[in-house]
VONU-274664 format. One record per atom (N, C-alpha, C, O): residue number from 1; atom name; x, z, y. Coordinates in nm, 3 decimals. Example, Ala and Ser with C-alpha at 12.3 -4.5 7.8 and 13.67 -1.06 7.14 Angstrom:
2
mike	martor	X	Z	Y
1	N	1.319	0.780	-0.569 .
1	CA	1.230	0.780	-0.450 .
1	C	1.320	0.780	-0.330 .
1	O	1.424	0.846	-0.332 .
2	N	1.285	0.708	-0.225 .
2	CA	1.367	0.714	-0.106 .
2	C	1.290	0.787	0.003 .
2	O	1.341	0.804	0.114 .
This chain:
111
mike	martor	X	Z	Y
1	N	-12.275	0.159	7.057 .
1	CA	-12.141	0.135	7.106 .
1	C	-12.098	0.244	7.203 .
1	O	-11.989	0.301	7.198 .
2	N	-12.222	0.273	7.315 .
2	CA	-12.182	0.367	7.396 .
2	C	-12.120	0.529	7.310 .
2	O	-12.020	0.591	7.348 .
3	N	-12.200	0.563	7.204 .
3	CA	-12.176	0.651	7.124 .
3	C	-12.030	0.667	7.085 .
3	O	-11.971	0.775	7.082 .
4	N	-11.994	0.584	7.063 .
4	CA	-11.848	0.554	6.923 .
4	C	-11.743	0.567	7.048 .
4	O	-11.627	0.601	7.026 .
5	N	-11.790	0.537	7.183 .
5	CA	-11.645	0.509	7.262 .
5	C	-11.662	0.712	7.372 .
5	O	-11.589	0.763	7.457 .
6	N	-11.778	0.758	7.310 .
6	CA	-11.778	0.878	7.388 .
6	C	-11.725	0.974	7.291 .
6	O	-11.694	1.087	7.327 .
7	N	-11.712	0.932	7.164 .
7	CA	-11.660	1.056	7.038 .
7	C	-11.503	0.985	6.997 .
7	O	-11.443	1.023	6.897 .
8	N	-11.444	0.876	7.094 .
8	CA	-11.306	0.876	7.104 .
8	C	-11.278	0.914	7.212 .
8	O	-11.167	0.959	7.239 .
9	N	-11.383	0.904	7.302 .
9	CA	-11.304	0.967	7.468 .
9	C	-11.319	1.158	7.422 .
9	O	-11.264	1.237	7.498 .
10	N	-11.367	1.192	7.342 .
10	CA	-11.360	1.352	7.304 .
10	C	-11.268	1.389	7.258 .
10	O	-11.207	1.491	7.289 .
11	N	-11.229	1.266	7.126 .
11	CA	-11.102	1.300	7.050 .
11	C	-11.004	1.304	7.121 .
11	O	-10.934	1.404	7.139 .
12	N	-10.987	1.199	7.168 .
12	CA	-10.862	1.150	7.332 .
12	C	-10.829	1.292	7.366 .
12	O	-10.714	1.335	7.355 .
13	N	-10.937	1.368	7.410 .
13	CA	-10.920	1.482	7.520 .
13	C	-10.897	1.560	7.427 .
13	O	-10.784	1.607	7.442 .
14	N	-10.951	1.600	7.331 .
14	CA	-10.922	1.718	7.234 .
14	C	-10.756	1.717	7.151 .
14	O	-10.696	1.814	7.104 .
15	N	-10.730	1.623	7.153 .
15	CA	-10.593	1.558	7.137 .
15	C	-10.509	1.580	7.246 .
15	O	-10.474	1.697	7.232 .
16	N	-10.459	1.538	7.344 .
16	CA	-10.421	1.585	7.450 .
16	C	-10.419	1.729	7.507 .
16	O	-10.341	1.780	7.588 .
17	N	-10.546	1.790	7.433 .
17	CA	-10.539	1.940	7.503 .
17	C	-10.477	2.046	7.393 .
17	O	-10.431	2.158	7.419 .
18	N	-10.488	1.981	7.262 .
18	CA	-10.396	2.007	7.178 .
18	C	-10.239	2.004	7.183 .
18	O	-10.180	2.082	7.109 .
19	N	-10.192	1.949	7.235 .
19	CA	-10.067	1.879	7.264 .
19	C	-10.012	1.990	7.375 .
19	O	-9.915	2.065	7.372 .
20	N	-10.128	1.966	7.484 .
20	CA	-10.036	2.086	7.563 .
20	C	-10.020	2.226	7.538 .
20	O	-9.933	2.304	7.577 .
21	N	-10.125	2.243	7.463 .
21	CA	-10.156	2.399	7.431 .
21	C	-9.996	2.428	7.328 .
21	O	-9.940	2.538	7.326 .
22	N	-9.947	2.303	7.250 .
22	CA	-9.852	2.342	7.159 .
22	C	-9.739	2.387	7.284 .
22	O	-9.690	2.498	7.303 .
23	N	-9.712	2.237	7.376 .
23	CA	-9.612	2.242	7.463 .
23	C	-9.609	2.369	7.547 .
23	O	-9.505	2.394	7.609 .
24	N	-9.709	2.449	7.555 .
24	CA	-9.742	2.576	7.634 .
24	C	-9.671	2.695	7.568 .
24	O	-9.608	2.782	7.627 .
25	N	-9.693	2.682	7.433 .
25	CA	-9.627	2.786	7.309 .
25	C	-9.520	2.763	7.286 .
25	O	-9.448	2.855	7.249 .
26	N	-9.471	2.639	7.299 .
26	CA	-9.346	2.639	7.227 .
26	C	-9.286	2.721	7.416 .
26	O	-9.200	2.809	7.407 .
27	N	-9.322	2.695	7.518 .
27	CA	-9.228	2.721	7.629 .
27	C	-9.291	2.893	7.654 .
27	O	-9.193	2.960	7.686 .
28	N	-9.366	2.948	7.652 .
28	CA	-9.380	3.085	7.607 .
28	C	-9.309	3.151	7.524 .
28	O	-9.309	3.273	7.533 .
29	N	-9.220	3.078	7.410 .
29	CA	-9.177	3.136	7.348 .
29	C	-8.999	3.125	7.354 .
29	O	-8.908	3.148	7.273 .
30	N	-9.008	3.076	7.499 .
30	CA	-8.883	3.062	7.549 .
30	C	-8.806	2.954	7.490 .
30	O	-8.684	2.968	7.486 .
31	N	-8.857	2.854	7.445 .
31	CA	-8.766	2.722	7.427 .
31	C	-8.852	2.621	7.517 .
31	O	-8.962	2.615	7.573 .
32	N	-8.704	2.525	7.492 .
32	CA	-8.756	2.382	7.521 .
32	C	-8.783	2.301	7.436 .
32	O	-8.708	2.291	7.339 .
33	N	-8.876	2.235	7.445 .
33	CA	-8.978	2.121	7.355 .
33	C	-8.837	2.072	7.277 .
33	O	-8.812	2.103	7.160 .
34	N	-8.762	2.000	7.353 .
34	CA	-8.660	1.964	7.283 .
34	C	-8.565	2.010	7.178 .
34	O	-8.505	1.934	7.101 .
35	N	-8.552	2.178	7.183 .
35	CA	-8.503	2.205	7.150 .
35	C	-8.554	2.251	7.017 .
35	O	-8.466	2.284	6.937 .
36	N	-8.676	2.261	6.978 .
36	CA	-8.797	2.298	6.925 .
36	C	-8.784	2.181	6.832 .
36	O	-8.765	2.209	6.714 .
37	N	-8.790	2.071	6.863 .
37	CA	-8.799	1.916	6.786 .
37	C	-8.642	1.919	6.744 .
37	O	-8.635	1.920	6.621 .
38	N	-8.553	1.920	6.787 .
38	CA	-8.386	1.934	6.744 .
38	C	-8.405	2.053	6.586 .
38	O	-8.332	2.054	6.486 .
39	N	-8.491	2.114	6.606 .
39	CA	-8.494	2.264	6.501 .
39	C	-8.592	2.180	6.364 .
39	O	-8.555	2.157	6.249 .
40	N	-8.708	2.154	6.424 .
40	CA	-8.798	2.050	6.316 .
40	C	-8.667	1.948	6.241 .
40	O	-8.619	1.995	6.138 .
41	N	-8.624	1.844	6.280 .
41	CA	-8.566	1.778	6.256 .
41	C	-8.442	1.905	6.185 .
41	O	-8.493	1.981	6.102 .
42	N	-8.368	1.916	6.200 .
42	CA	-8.280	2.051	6.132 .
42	C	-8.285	2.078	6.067 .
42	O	-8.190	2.093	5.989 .
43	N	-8.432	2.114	6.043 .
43	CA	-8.491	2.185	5.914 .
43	C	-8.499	2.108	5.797 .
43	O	-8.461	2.151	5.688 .
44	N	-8.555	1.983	5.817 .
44	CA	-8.557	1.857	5.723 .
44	C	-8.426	1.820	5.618 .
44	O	-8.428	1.780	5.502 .
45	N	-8.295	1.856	5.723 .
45	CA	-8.177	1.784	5.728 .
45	C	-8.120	1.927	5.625 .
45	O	-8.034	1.914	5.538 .
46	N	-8.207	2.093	5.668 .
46	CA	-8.075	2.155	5.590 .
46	C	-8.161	2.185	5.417 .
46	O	-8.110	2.237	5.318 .
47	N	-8.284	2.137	5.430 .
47	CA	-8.344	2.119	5.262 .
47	C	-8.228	2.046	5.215 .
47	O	-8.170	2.085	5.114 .
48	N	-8.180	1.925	5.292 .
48	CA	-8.112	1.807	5.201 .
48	C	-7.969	1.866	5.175 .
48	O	-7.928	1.864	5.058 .
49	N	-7.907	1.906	5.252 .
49	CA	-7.821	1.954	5.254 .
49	C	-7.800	2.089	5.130 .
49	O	-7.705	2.111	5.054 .
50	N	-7.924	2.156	5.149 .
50	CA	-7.910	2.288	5.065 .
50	C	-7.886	2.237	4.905 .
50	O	-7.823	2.289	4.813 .
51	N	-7.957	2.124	4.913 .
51	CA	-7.974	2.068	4.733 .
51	C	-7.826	1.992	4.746 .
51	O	-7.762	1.996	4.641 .
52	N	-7.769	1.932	4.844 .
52	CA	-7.664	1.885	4.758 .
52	C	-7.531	2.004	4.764 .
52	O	-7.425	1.994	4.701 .
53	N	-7.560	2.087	4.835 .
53	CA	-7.471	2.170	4.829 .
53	C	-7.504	2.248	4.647 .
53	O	-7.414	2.253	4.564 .
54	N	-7.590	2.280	4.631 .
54	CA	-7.619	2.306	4.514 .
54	C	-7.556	2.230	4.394 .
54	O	-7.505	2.278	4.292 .
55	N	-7.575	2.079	4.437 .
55	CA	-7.542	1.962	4.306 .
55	C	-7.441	1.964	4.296 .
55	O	-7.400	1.941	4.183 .
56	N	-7.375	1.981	4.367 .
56	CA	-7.227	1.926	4.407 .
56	C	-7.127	2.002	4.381 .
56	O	-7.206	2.097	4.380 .
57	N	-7.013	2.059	4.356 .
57	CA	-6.944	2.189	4.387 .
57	C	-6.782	2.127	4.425 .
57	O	-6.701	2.202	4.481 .
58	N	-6.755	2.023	4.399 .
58	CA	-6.629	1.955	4.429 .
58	C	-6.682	1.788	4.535 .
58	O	-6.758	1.699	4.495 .
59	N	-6.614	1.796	4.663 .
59	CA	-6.697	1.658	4.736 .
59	C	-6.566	1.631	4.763 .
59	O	-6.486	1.722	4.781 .
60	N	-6.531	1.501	4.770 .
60	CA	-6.463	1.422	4.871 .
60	C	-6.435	1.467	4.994 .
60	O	-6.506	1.539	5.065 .
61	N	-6.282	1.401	5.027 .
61	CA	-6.253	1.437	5.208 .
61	C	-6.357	1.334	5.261 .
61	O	-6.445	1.418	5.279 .
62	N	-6.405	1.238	5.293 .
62	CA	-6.560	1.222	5.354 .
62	C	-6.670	1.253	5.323 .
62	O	-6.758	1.228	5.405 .
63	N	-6.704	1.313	5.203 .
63	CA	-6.809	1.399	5.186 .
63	C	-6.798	1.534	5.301 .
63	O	-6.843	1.575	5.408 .
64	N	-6.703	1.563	5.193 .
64	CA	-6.698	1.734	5.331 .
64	C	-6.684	1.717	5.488 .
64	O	-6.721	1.812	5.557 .
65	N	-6.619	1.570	5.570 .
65	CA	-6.663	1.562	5.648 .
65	C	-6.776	1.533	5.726 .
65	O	-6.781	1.551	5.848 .
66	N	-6.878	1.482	5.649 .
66	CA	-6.972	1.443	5.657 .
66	C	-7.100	1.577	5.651 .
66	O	-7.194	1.593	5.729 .
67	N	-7.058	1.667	5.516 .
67	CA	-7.142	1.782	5.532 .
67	C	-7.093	1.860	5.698 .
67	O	-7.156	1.884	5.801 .
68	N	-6.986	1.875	5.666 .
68	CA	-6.949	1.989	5.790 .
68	C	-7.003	1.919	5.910 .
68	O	-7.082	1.988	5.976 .
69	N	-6.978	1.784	5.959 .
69	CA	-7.057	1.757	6.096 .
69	C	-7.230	1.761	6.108 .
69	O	-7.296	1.772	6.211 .
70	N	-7.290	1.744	5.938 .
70	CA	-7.452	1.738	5.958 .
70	C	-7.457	1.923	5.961 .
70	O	-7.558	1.968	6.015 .
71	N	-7.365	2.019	5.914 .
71	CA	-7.399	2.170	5.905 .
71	C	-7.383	2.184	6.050 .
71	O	-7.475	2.230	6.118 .
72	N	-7.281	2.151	6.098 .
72	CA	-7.279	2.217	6.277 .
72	C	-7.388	2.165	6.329 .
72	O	-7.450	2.252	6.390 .
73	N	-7.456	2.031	6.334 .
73	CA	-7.562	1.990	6.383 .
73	C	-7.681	2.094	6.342 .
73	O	-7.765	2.117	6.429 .
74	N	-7.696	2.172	6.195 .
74	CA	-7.788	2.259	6.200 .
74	C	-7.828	2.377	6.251 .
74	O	-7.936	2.430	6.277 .
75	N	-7.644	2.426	6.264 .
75	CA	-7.635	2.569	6.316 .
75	C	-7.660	2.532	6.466 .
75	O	-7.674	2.625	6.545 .
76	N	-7.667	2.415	6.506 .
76	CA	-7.653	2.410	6.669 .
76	C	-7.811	2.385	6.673 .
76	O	-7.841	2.415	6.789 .
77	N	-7.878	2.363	6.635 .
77	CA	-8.035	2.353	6.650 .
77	C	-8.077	2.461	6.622 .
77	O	-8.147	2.510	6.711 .
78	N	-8.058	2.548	6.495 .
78	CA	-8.086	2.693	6.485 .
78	C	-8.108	2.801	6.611 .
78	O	-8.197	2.867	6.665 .
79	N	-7.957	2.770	6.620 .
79	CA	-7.909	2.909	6.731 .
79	C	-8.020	2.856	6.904 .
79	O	-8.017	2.934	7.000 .
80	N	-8.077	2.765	6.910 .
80	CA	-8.154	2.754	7.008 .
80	C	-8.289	2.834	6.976 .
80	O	-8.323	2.898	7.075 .
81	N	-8.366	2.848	6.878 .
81	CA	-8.477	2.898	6.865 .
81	C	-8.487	3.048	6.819 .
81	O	-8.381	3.107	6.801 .
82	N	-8.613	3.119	6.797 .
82	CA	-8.581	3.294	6.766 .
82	C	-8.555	3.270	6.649 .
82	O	-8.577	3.160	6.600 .
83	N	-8.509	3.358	6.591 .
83	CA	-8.480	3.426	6.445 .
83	C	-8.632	3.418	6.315 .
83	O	-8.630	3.414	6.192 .
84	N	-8.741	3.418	6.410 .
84	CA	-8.880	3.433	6.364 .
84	C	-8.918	3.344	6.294 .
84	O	-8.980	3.357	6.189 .
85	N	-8.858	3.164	6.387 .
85	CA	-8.903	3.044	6.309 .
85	C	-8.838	3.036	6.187 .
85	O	-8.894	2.979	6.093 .
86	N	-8.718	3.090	6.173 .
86	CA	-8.643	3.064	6.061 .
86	C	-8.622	3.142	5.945 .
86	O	-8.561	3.095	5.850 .
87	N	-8.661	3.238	5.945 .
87	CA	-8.671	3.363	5.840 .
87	C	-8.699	3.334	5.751 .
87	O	-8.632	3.400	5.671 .
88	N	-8.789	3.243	5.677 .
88	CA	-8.829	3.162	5.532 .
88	C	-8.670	3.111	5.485 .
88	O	-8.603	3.153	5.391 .
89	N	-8.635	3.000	5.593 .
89	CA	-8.468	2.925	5.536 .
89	C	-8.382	3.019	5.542 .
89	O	-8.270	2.975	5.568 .
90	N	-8.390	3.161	5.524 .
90	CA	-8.283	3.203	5.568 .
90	C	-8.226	3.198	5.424 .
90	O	-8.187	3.088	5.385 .
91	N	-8.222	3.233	5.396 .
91	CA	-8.142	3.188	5.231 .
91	C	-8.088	3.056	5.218 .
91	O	-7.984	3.059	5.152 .
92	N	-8.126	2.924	5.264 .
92	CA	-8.088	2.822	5.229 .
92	C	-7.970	2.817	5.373 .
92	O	-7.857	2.771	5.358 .
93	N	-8.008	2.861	5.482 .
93	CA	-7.910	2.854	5.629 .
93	C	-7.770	2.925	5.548 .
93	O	-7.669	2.856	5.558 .
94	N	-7.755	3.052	5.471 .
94	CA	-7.669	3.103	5.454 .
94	C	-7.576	3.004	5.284 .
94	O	-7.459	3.009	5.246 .
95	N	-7.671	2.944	5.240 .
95	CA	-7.595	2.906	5.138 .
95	C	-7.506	2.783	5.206 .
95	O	-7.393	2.762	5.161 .
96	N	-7.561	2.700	5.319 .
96	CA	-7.511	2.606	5.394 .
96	C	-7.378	2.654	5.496 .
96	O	-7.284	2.592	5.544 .
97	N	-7.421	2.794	5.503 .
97	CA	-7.287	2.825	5.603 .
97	C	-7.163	2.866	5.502 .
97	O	-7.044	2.859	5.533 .
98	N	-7.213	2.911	5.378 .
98	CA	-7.077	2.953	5.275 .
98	C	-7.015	2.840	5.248 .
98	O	-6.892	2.842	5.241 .
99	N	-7.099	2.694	5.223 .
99	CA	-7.024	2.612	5.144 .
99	C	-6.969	2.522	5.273 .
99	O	-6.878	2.442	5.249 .
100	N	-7.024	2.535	5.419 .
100	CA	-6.930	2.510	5.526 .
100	C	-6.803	2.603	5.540 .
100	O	-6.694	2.546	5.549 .
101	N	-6.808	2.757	5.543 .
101	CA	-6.704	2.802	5.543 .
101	C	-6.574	2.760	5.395 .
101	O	-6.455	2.735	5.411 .
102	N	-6.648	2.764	5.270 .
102	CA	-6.557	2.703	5.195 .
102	C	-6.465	2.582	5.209 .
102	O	-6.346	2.568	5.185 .
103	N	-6.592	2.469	5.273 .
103	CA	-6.482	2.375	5.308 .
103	C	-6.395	2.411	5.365 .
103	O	-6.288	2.382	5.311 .
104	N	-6.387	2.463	5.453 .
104	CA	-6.301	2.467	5.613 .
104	C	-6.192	2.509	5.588 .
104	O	-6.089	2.492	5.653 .
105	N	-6.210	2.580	5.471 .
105	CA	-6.073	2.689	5.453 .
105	C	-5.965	2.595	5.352 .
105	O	-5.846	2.565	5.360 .
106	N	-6.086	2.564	5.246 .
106	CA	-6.004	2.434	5.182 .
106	C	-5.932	2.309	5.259 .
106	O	-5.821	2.275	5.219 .
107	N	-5.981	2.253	5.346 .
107	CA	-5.938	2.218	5.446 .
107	C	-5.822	2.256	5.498 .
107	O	-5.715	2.195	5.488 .
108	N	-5.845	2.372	5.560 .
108	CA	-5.700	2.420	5.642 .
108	C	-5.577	2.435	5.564 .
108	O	-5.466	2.426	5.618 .
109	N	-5.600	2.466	5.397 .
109	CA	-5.523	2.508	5.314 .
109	C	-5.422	2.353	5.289 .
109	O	-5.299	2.347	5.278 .
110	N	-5.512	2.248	5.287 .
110	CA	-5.472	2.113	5.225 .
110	C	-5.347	2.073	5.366 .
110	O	-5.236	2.026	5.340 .
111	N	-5.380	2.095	5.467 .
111	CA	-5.311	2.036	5.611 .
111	C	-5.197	2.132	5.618 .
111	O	-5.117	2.126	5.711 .
């Protein structure tokens, strides 16, 4: 018993020292944790986004409002972190900002 509760009090610690070592990197690298987790989450949100921008080519006035407020939510998590984390999506960030700029304009055109 003594055994089993000294190789969770290791994990415990090895866990924890893991944790900070991330929280150490992510703030070395000049963000905040938060802002870092806002970008994770982001990232999730602009896969989904990238495919229905793909599926889709004509949306609804609540569709397009709905894309355009989840796209600013991405570009606003983006623009917090370097350029470095994101260089893989960069292709999918830019197909998300054309079919935001498309709306917008369609948009302005309709009003």
């Amino acid at each position: 018993m003594s055994e089993f509760f000294a190789i969770v009090c290791i994990l415990f610690l090895v866990i924890i020292f893991l944790t900070l070592l991330s929280v150490l990197q992510i703030k070395m690298a000049g963000m905040q944790v938060k802002d870092f987790w806002s970008f994770i989450k982001a990232n999730e949100t602009l896969d989904k986004l990238y495919a229905f921008s793909i599926k889709y080519d004509k949306l609804s006035p609540q569709q397009q409002v709905i894309f355009l407020s989840e796209a600013e939510k991405i570009f606003d998590a983006f623009s917090k972190v370097p350029d470095a984390l994101w260089e893989e999506e960069y292709t999918k960030y830019m197909e998300i900002l054309n079919k935001y700029k498309d709306i917008k304009i369609l948009r302005w055109e309709t009003k």
